[in-house]
C-alpha beads as a LAMMPS data file, in Angstrom:
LAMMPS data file: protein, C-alpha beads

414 atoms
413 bonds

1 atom types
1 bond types

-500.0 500.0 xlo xhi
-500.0 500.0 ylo yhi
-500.0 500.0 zlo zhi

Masses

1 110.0

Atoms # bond

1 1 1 -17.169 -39.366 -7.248
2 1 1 -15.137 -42.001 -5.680
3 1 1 -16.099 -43.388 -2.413
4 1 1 -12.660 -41.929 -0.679
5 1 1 -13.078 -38.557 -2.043
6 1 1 -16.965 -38.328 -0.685
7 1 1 -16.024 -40.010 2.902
8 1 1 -12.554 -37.266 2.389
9 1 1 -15.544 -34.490 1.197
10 1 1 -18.209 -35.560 4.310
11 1 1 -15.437 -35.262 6.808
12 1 1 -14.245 -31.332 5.774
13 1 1 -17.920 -30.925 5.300
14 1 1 -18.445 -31.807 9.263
15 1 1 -14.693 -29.919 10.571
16 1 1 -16.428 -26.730 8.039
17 1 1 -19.558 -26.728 9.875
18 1 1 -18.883 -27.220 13.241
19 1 1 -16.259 -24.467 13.091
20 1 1 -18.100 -21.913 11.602
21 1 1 -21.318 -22.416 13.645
22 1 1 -18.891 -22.085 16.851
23 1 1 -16.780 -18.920 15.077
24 1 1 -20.729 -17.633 14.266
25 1 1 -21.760 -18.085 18.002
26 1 1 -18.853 -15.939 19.392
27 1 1 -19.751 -13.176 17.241
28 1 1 -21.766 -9.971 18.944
29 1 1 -24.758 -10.745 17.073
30 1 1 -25.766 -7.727 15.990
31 1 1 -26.702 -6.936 12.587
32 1 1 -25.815 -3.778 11.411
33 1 1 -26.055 -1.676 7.795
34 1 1 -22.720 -1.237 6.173
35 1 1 -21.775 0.457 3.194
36 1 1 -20.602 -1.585 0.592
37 1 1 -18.019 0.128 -0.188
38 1 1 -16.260 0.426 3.156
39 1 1 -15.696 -3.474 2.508
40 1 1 -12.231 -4.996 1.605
41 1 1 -11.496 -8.590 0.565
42 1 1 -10.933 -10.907 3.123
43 1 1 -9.360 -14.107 2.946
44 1 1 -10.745 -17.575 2.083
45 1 1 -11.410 -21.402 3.276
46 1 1 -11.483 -19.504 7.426
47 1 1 -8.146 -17.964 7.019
48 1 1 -8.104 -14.708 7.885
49 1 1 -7.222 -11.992 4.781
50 1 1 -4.130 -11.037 7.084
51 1 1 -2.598 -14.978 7.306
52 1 1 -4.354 -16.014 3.460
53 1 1 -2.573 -12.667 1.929
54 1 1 0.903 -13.360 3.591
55 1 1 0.268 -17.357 2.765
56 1 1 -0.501 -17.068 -1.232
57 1 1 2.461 -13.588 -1.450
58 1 1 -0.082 -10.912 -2.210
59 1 1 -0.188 -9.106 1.422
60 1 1 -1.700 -5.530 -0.722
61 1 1 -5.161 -8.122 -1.223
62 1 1 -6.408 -7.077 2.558
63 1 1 -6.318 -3.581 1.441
64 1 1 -8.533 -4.030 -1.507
65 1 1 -12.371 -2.848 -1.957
66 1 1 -14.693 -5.368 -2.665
67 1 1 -16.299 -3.886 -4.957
68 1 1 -12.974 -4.087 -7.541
69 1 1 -12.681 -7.772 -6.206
70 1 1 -13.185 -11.331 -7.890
71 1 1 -16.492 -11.693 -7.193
72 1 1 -18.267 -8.732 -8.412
73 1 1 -15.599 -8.825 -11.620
74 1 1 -17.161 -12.149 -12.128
75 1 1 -20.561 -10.643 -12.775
76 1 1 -19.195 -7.915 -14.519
77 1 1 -17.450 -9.748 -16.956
78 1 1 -20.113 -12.395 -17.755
79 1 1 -22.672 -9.677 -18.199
80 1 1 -20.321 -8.185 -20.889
81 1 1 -19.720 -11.523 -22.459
82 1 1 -23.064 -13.420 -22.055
83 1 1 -22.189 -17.411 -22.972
84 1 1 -18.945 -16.306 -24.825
85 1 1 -17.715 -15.838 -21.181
86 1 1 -17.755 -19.832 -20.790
87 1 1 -17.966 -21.375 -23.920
88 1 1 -14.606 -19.028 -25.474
89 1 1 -12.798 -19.984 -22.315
90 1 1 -12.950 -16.119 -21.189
91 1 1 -13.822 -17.185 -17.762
92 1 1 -10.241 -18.497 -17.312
93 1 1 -8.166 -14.429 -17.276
94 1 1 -11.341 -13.507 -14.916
95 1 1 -10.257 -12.292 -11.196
96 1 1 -12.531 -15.350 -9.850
97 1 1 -11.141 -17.723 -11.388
98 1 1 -7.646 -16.892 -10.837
99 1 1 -8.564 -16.458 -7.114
100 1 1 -9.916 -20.050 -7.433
101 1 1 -7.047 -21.417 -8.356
102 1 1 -4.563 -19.879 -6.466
103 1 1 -6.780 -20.908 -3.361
104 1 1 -6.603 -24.303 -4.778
105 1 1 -3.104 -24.459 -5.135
106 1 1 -2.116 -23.064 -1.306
107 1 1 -5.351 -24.465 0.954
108 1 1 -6.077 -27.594 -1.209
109 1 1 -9.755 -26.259 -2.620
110 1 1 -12.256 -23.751 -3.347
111 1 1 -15.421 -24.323 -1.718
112 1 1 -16.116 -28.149 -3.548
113 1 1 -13.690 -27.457 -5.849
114 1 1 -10.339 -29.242 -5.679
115 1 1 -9.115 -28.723 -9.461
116 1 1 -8.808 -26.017 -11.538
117 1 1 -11.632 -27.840 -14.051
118 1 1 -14.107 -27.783 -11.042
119 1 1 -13.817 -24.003 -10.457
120 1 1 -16.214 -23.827 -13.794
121 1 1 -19.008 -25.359 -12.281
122 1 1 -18.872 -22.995 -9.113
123 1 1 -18.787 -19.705 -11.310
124 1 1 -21.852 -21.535 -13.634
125 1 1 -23.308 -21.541 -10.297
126 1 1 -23.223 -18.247 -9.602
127 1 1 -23.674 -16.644 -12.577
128 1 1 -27.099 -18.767 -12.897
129 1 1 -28.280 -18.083 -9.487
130 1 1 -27.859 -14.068 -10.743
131 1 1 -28.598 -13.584 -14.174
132 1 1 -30.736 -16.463 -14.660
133 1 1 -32.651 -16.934 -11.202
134 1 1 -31.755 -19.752 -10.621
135 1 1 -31.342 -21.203 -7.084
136 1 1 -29.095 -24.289 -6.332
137 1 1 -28.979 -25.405 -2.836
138 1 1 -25.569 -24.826 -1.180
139 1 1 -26.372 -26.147 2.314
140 1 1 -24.151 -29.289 1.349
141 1 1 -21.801 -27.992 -0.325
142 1 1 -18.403 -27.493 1.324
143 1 1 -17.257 -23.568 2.782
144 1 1 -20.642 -22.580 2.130
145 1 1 -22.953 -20.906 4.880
146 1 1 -26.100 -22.445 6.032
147 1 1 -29.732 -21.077 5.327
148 1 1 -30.370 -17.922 7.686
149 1 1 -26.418 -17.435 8.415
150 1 1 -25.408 -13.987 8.179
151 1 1 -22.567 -11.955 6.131
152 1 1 -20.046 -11.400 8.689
153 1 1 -17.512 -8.898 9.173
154 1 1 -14.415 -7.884 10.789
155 1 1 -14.012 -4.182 11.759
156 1 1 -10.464 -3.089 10.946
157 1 1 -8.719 -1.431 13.639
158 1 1 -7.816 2.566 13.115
159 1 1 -9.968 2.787 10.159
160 1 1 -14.021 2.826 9.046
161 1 1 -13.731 -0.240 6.794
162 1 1 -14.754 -3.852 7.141
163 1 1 -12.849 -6.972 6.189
164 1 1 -15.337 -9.716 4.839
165 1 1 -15.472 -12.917 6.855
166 1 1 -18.501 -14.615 5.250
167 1 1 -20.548 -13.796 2.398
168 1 1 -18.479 -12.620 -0.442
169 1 1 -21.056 -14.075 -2.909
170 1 1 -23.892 -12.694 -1.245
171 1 1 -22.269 -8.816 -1.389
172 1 1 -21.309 -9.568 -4.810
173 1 1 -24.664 -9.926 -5.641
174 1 1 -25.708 -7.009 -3.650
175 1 1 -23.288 -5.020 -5.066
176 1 1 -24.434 -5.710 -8.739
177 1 1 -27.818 -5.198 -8.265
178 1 1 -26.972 -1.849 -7.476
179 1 1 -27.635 -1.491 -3.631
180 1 1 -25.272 1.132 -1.427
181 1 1 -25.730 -1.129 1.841
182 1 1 -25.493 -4.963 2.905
183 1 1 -26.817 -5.838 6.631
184 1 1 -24.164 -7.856 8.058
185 1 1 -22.861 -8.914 11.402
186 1 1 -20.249 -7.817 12.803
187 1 1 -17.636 -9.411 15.243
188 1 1 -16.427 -8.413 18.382
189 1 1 -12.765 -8.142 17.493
190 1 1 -11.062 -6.048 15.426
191 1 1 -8.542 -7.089 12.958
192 1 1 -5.345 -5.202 11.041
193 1 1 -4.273 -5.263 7.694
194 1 1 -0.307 -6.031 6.773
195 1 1 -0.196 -2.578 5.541
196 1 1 -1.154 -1.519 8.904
197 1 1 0.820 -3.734 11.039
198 1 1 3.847 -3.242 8.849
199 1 1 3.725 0.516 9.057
200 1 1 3.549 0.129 12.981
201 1 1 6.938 -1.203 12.737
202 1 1 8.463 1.598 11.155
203 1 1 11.035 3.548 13.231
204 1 1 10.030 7.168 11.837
205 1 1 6.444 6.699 12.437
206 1 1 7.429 5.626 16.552
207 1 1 3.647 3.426 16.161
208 1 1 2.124 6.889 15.756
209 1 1 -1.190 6.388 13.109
210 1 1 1.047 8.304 10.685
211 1 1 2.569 8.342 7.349
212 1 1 5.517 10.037 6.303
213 1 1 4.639 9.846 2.063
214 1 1 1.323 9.374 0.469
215 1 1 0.154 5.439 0.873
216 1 1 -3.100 4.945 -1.137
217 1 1 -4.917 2.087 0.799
218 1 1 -8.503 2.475 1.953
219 1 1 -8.205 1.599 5.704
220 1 1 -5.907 4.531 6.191
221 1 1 -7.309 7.425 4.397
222 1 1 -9.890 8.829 7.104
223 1 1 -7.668 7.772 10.312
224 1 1 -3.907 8.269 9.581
225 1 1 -2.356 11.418 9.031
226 1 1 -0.257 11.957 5.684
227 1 1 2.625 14.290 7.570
228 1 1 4.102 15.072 4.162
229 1 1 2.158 15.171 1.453
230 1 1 5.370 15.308 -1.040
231 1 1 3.803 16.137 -4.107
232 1 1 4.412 20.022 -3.577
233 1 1 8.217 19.238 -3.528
234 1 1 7.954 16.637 -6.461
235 1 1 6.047 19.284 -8.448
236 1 1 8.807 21.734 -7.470
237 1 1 11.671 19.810 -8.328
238 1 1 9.857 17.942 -11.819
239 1 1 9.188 21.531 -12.990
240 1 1 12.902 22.941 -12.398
241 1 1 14.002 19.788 -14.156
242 1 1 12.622 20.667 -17.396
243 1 1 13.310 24.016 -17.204
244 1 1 16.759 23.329 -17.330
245 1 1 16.367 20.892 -20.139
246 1 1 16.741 17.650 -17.556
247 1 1 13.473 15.504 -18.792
248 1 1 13.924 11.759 -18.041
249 1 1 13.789 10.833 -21.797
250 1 1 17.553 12.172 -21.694
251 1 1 18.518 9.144 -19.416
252 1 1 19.108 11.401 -16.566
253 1 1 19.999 9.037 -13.802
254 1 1 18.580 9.894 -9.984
255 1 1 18.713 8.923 -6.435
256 1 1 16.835 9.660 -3.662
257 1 1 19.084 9.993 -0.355
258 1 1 16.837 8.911 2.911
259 1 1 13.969 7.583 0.657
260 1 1 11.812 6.309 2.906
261 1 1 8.847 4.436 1.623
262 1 1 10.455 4.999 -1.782
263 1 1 7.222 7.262 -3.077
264 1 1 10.176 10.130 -4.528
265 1 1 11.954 7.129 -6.183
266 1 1 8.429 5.499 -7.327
267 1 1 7.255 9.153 -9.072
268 1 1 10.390 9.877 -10.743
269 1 1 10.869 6.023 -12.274
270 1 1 7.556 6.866 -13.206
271 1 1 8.400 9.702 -15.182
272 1 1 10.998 8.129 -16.788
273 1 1 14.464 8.914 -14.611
274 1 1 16.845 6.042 -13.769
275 1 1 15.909 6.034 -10.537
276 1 1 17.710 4.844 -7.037
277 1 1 16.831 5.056 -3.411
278 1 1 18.994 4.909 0.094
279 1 1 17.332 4.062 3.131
280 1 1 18.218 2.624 6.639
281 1 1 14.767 1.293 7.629
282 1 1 13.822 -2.199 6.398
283 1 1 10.495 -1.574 7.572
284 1 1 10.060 1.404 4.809
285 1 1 11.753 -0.109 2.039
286 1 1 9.423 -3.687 2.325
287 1 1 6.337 -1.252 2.198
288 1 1 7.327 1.160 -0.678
289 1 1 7.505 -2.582 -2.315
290 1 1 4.079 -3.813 -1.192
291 1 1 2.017 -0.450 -1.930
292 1 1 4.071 1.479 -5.071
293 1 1 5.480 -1.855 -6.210
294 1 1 8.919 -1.150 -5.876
295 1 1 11.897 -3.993 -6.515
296 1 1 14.109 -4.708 -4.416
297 1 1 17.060 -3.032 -6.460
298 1 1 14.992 0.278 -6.196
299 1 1 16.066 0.984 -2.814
300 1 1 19.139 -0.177 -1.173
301 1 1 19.408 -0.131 2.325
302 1 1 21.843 1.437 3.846
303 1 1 22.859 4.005 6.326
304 1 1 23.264 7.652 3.902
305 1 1 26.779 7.963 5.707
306 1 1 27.602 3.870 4.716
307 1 1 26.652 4.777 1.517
308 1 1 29.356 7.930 1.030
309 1 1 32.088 5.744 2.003
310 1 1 31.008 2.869 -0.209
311 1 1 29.630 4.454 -3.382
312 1 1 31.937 6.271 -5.801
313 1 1 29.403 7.127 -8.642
314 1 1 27.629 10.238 -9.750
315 1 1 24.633 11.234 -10.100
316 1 1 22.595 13.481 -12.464
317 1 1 19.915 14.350 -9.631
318 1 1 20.419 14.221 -6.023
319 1 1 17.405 14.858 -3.638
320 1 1 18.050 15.193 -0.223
321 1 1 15.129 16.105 2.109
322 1 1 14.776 16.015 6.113
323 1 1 18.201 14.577 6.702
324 1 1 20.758 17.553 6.556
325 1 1 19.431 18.786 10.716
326 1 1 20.315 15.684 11.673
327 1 1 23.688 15.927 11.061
328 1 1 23.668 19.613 11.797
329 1 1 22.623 18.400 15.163
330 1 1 24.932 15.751 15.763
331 1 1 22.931 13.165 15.090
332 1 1 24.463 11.577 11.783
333 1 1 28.197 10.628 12.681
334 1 1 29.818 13.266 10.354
335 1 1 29.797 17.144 10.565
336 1 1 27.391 18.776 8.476
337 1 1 30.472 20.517 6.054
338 1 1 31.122 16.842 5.980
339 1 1 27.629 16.064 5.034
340 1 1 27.153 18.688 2.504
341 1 1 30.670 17.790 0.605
342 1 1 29.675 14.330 0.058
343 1 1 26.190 15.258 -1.220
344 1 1 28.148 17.899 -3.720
345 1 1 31.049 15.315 -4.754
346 1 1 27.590 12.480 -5.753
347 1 1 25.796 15.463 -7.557
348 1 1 26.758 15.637 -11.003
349 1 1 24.259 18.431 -12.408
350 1 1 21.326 19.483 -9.686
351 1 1 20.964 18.669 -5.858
352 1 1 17.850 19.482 -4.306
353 1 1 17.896 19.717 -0.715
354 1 1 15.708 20.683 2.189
355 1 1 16.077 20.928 6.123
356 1 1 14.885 21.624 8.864
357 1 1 14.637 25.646 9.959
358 1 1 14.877 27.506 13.089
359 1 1 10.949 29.255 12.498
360 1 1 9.930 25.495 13.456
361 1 1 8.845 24.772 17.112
362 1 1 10.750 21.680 17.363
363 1 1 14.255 23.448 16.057
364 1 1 13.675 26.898 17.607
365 1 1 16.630 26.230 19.878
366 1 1 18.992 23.497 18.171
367 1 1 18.669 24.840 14.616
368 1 1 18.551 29.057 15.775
369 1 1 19.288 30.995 12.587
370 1 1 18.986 28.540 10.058
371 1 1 16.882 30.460 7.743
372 1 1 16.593 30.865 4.114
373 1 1 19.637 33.297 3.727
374 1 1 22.245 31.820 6.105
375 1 1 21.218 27.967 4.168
376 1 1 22.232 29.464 0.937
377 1 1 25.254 31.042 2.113
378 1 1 26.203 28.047 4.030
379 1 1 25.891 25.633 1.331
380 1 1 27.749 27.921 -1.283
381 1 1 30.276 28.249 1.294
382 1 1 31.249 24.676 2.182
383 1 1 30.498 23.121 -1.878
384 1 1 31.682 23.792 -5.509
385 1 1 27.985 25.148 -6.411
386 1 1 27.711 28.077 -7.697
387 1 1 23.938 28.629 -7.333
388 1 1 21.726 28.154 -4.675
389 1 1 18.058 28.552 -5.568
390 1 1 15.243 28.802 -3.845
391 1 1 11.937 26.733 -5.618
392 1 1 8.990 27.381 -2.600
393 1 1 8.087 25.952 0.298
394 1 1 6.261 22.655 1.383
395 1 1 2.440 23.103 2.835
396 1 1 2.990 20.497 5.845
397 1 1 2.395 22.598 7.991
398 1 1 -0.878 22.481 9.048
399 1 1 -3.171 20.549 11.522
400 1 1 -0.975 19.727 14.850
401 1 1 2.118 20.548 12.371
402 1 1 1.071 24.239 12.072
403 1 1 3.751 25.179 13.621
404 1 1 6.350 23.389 11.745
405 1 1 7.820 22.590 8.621
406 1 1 6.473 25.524 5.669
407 1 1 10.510 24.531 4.521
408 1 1 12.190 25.929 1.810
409 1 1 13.517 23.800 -0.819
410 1 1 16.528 24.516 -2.786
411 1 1 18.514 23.659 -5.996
412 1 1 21.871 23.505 -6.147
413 1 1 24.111 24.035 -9.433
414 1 1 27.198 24.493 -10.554

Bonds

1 1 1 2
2 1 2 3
3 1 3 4
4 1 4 5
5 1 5 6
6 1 6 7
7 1 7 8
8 1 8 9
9 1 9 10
10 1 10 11
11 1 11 12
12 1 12 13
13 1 13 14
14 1 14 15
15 1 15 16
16 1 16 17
17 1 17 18
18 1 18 19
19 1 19 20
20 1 20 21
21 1 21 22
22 1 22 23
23 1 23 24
24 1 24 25
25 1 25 26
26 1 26 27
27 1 27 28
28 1 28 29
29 1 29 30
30 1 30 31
31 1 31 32
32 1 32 33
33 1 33 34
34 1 34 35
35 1 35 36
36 1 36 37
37 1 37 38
38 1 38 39
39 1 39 40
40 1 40 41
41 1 41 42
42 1 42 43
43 1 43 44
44 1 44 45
45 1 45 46
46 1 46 47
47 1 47 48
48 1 48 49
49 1 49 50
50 1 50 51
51 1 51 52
52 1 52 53
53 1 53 54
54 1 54 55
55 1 55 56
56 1 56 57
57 1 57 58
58 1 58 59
59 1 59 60
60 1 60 61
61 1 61 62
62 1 62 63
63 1 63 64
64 1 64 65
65 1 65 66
66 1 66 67
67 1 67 68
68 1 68 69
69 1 69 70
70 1 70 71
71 1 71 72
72 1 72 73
73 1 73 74
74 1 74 75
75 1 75 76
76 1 76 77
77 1 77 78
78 1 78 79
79 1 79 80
80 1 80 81
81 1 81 82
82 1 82 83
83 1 83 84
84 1 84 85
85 1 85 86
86 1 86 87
87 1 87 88
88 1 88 89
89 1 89 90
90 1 90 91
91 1 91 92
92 1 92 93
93 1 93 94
94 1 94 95
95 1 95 96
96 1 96 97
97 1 97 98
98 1 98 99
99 1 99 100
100 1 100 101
101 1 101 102
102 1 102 103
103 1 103 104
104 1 104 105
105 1 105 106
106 1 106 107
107 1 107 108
108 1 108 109
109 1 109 110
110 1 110 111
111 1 111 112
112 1 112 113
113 1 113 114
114 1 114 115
115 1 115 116
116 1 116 117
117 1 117 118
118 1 118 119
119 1 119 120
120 1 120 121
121 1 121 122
122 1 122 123
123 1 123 124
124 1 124 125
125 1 125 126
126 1 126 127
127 1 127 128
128 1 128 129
129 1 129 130
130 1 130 131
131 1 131 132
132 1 132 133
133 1 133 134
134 1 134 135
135 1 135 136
136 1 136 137
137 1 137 138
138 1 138 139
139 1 139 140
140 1 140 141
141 1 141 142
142 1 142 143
143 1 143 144
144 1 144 145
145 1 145 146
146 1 146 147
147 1 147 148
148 1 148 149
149 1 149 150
150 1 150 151
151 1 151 152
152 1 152 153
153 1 153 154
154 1 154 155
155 1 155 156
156 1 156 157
157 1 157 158
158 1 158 159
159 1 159 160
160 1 160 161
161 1 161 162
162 1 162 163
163 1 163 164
164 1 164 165
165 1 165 166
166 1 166 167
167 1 167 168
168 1 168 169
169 1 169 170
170 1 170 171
171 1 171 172
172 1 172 173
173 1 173 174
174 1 174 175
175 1 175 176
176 1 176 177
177 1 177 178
178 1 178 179
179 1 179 180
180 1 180 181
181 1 181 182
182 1 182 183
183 1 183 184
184 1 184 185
185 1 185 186
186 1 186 187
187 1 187 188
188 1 188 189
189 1 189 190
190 1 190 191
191 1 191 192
192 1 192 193
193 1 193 194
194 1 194 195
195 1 195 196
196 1 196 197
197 1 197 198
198 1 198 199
199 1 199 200
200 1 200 201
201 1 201 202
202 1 202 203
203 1 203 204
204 1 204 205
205 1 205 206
206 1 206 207
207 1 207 208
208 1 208 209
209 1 209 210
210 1 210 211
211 1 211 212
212 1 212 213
213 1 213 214
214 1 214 215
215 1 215 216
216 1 216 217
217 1 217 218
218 1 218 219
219 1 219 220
220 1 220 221
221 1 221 222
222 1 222 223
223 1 223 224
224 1 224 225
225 1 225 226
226 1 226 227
227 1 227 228
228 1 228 229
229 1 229 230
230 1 230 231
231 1 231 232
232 1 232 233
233 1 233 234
234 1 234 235
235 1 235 236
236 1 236 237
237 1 237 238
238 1 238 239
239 1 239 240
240 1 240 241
241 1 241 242
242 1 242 243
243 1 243 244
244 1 244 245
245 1 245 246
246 1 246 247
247 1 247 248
248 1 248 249
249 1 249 250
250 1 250 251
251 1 251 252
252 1 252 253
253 1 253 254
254 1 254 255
255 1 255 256
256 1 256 257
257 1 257 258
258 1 258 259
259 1 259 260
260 1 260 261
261 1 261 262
262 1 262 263
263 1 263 264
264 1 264 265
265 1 265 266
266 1 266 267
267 1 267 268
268 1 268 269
269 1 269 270
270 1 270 271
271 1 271 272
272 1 272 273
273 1 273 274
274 1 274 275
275 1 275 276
276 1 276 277
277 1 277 278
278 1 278 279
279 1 279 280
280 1 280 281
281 1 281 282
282 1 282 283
283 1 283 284
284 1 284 285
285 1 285 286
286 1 286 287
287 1 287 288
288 1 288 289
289 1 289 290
290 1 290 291
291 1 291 292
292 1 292 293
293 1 293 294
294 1 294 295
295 1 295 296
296 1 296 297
297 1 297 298
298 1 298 299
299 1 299 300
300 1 300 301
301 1 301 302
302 1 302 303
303 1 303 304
304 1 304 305
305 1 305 306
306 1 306 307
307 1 307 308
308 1 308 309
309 1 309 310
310 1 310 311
311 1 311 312
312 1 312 313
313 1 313 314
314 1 314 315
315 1 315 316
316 1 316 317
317 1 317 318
318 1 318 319
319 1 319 320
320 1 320 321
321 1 321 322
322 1 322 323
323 1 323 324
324 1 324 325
325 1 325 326
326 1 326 327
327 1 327 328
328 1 328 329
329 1 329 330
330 1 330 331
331 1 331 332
332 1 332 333
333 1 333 334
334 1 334 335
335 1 335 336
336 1 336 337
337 1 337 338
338 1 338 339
339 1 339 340
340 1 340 341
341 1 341 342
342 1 342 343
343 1 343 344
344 1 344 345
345 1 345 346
346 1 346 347
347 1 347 348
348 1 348 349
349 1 349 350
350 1 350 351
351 1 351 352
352 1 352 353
353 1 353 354
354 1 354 355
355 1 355 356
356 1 356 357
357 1 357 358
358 1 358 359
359 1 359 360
360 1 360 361
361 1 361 362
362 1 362 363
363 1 363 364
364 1 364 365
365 1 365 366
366 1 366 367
367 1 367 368
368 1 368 369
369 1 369 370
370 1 370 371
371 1 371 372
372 1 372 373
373 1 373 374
374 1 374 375
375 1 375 376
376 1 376 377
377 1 377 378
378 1 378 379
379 1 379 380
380 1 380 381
381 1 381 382
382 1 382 383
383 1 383 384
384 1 384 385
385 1 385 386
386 1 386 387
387 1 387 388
388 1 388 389
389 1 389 390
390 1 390 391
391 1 391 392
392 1 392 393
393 1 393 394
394 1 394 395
395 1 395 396
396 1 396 397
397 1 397 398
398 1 398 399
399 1 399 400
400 1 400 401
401 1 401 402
402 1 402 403
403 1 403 404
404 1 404 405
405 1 405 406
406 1 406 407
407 1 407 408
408 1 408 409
409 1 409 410
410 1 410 411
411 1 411 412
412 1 412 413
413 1 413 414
């Protein structure tokens, strides 16, 4: 090692040290037990997993269990390939390794490693220290913790889980030797994940802990409410679909009007269906990109009444739901005959729509008589269909939302 590169090595060493043992003496100090997995991956070199997942483009990795992360995948994959794992060049599609290097490539280096061929070394390291009991003595190696420092954690805010701090190797190990709990310490302050902060910022959700379509990520599934769990009206609308001999591998094309997060435009390009999503919120789109991996031609943004004026296409499927009372309440900037036309002039086989009803608390008064009955005769009254069908009713309406939505949804055919 040149003599710049150990001076350049001694001086990070130093900066490494002296912030960590100041960061370690403003934590609470308590050590606690915490399930292992109610841990998600934090970030690395001190930055936080909030700033490192935003820095290296990958803001779902805050979200992620440790015990699916780099580390433990590491010892998973050597223990599956013995030797091979090194001397085939396996190690280099591992997690670890591509975590190494893409922390080498935004912060400058991985622990002591500053090149992609030093990253070996550090997993040889590890893998020895596990599987061959081997120790190797860290305490002067840059990033690493000193003798007797604990894991740390971060509680994340709203939620039961735990962002990692410190010790990612350590709960690795933990973690393969089979135990359920690490003892940790855990800070004072409590941090958010970009899944969290972004959904804050959504206009629907008002900063409420809720989510309007089903968002699989760890920190939100014991503390934020799912208001509509949309796979009753999927199932509903999938199952009419092939009843009437509409399956996606006919090249039906569909779009979602008021998508949301996307999740009805995520299933059905799933399944197959050229699939297309409207919404106004910028907030919604950038999430159903982060969490169902949406592009950005997926959804377009745009205001539903915009989009009338500026789109001329058809559409095989329409799907329509929670929008129509908006307009019926003069909320939407066209009358809801006005509304309903341009959803009938887009639909070129089925619409499916559903809105809200007068049995619902919040509509008792501005949407009186707007049951089942008068919505089919309405519709049939102000469009070319022909049919009106009833498919069932959602089940959001339970918890605090008893009292609410149970909506019908219909099809619409000509």
């Amino acid at each position: 090692m040149s003599k710049l590169k150990k001076t350049l090595e001694a001086k990070v060493f130093s900066t490494v040290s002296f912030m960590k043992k100041k960061y370690i003496n403003s934590l609470e100090g308590r050590i606690v037990k915490v399930p292992v997995d109610r841990l998600l991956l934090g970030g690395e070199n001190g930055i936080n997993a909030y700033n490192y997942s935003l820095m290296v483009g990958d803001p779902m990795r805050p979200s992620r269990k440790v015990i699916y992360g780099p580390h433990v995948d590491l010892l998973k994959e050597y223990q599956r390939s013995g030797d091979a794992f090194f001397s085939e060049n396996l190690y280099k599609q591992s997690k670890y390794y591509q975590n190494a290097k893409e922390c080498i490539e935004f912060t400058g280096r991985y622990f002591s490693a500053y090149a992609e061929e030093d990253i070996i070394s550090r997993m040889k390291m590890f893998v020895d220290q596990v599987f061959k009991n081997e120790s190797h003595d860290y305490t002067k190696k840059i990033g690493h913790s000193g003798v007797g420092t604990p894991i740390i954690l971060a509680p994340i805010d709203f939620s039961n889980y735990y962002e990692v701090v410190d010790g990612n190797h350590r709960i690795a190990s933990a973690i393969f030797e089979g135990k359920d709990f690490i003892e940790a310490s855990i800070r004072f302050n409590k941090v958010v994940t970009p899944v969290q902060d972004l959904l804050s910022k959504v206009l629907w959700e008002g900063g409420r802990k809720e989510l309007y379509q089903p968002v699989d990520c760890p920190e939100l599934e014991e503390t934020w409410v799912t208001v509509r769990k949309s796979t009753d009206r999927l199932g509903m609308m999938r199952k009419f679909l092939d009843e009437k001999g509409l399956s996606a591998n006919k090249g039906i094309s569909y779009i979602d009007l008021g998508a949301s997060y996307g999740w009805f435009v995520h299933k059905m390009s799933e399944a197959g269906y050229d699939s297309l999503g409207i919404e106004l919120d910028v907030h919604s789109i950038r999430l159903g990109q982060w969490v169902y991996g949406l592009n950005e031609s997926s959804v377009k943004r745009s205001n539903i009444a915009t989009f009338f004026k500026e789109n001329d296409n058809k559409f095989d499927v329409v799907s329509n739901f929670s929008v129509l009372h908006h307009f019926v309440m003069g909320r939407g900037g066209l009358r809801p005959e006005e509304y309903i036309q341009h959803l009938d002039k887009m639909t070129r086989k089925v619409l499916f729509i559903e809105t809200g009803q007068g049995h619902e608390d919040w509509f008792k008064e501005t949407l009186h008589g707007w049951d089942v009955d008068f919505i089919q005769k309405w519709i049939l009254s102000n469009t070319s269909f022909n049919e009106v069908i009833p498919l069932g009713k959602d089940s959001d309406n339970i918890g605090k939302f008893r009292n609410n939505y149970s909506r019908t949804m219909f099809a619409c055919l000509r």
